[in-house]
C-alpha positions in Angstrom: 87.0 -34.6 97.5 87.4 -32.6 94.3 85.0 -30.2 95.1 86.1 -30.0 98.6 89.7 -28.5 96.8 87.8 -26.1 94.7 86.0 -24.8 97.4 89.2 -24.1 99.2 90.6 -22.9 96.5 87.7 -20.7 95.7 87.9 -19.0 98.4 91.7 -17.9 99.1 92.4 -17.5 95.0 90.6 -13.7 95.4 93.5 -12.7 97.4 96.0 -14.6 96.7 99.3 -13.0 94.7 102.0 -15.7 93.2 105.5 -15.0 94.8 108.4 -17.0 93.0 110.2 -16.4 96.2 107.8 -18.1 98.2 107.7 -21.4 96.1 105.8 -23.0 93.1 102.4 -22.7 92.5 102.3 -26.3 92.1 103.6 -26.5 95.6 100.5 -24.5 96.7 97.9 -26.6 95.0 99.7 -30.0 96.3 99.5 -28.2 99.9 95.7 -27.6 99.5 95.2 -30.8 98.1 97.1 -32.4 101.3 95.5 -30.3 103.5 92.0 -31.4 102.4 92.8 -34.8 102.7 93.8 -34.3 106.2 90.7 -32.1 107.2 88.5 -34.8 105.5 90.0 -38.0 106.9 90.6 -36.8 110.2 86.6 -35.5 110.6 84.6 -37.6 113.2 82.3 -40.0 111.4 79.9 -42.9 112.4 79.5 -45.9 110.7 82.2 -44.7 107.8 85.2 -46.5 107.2 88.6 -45.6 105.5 88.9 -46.8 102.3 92.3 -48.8 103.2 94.5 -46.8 100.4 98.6 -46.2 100.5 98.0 -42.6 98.9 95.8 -41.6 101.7 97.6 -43.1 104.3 100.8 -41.4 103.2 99.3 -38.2 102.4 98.3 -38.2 106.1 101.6 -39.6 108.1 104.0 -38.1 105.9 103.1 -34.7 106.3 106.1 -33.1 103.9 107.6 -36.5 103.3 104.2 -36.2 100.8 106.2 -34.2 98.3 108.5 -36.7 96.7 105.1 -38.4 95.7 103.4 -35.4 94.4 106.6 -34.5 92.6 107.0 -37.7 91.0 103.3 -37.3 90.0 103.5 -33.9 88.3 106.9 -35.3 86.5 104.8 -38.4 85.2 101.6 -36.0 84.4 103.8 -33.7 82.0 105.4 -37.0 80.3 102.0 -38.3 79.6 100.8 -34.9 78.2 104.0 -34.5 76.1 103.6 -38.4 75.0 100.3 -38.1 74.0 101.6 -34.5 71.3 104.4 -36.1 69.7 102.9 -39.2 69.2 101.7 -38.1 65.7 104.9 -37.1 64.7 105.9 -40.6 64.9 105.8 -44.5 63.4 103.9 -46.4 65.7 106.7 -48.8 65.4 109.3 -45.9 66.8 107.1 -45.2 69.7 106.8 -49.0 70.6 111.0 -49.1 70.4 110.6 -45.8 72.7 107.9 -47.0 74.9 110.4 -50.2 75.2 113.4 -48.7 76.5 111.1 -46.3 78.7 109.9 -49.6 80.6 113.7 -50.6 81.3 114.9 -52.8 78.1 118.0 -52.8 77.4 119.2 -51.2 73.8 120.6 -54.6 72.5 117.2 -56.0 73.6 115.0 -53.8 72.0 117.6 -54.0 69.0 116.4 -57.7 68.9 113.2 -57.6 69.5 112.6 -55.2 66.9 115.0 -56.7 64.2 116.9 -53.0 64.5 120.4 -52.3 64.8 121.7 -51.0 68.5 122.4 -47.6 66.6 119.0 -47.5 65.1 117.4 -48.0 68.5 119.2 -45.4 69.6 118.3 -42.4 66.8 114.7 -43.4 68.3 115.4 -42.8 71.7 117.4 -39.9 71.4 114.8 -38.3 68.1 111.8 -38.9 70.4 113.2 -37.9 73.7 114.4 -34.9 72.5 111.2 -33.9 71.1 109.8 -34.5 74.5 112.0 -32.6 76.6 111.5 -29.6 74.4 107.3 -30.1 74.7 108.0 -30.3 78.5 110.0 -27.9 79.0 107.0 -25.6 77.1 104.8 -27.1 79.6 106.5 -26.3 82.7 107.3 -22.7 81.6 103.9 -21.9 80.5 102.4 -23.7 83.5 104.8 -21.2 85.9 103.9 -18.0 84.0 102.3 -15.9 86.2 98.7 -15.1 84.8 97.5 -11.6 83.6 97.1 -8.9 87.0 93.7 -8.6 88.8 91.9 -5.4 87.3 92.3 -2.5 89.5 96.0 -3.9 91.1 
């Protein structure tokens, strides 16, 4: 399937030219993606069967009702990318307090757990989430930056 969406992608990239005005470029690839999913699955085969996945099946029923999911994706992509940076500017002990309350503990339960003061839970959370907006928000502007002009344009 991968190749399938570079081949695609191969072949309008030449002359394609990013328009803000027209949406996210992220928005593109998720359409491509979608749309090879839906040429793939929906080709005549014999003998083949589905593989019986929720991801497929949405990505063909849904048609834009798709985008939450590939939204919610991207969002947890850039958190794991911006995780996996700062996690070398901090105590492995912080990040398990972090990693804690990003699961859905409770403050007071992590204080516990941890043999921390609420307060002290909180300077984590706050030290470390801060640090991960900014790496995000570095992400998603250089990710939207449009690229240097085709020679000759």
């Amino acid at each position: 399937m991968c190749q399938i969406v570079f081949l695609a992608l191969s072949r309008a990239l030449p002359g394609f030219r990013f328009d803000p005005a027209r949406g996210r470029f992220r928005d593109y690839l998720g359409r491509v993606v979608q749309n090879a999913i839906i040429r793939h699955v929906s080709r005549p085969r014999k003998d083949v069967r589905l593989l019986d996945t929720p991801v497929l099946e949405d990505l063909i029923t849904s048609g834009e009702d798709a985008e939450p999911s590939w939204q919610d994706e991207w969002v947890q992509h850039h958190f794991r990318v911006a995780m996996s940076s700062v996690q070398a500017d901090f105590k492995p002990a912080s990040l398990a307090v972090f990693e804690r309350l990003v699961a859905g503990e409770s403050v007071p339960a992590v204080a516990q757990a941890f043999d921390m003061t609420p307060e002290g839970v909180q300077k984590i959370k706050n030290r470390i989430g801060e640090r991960l907006r900014r790496v995000i928000e570095l992400q998603v502007r250089d990710e939207e930056l449009p690229g240097p002009a085709p020679a000759g344009s």
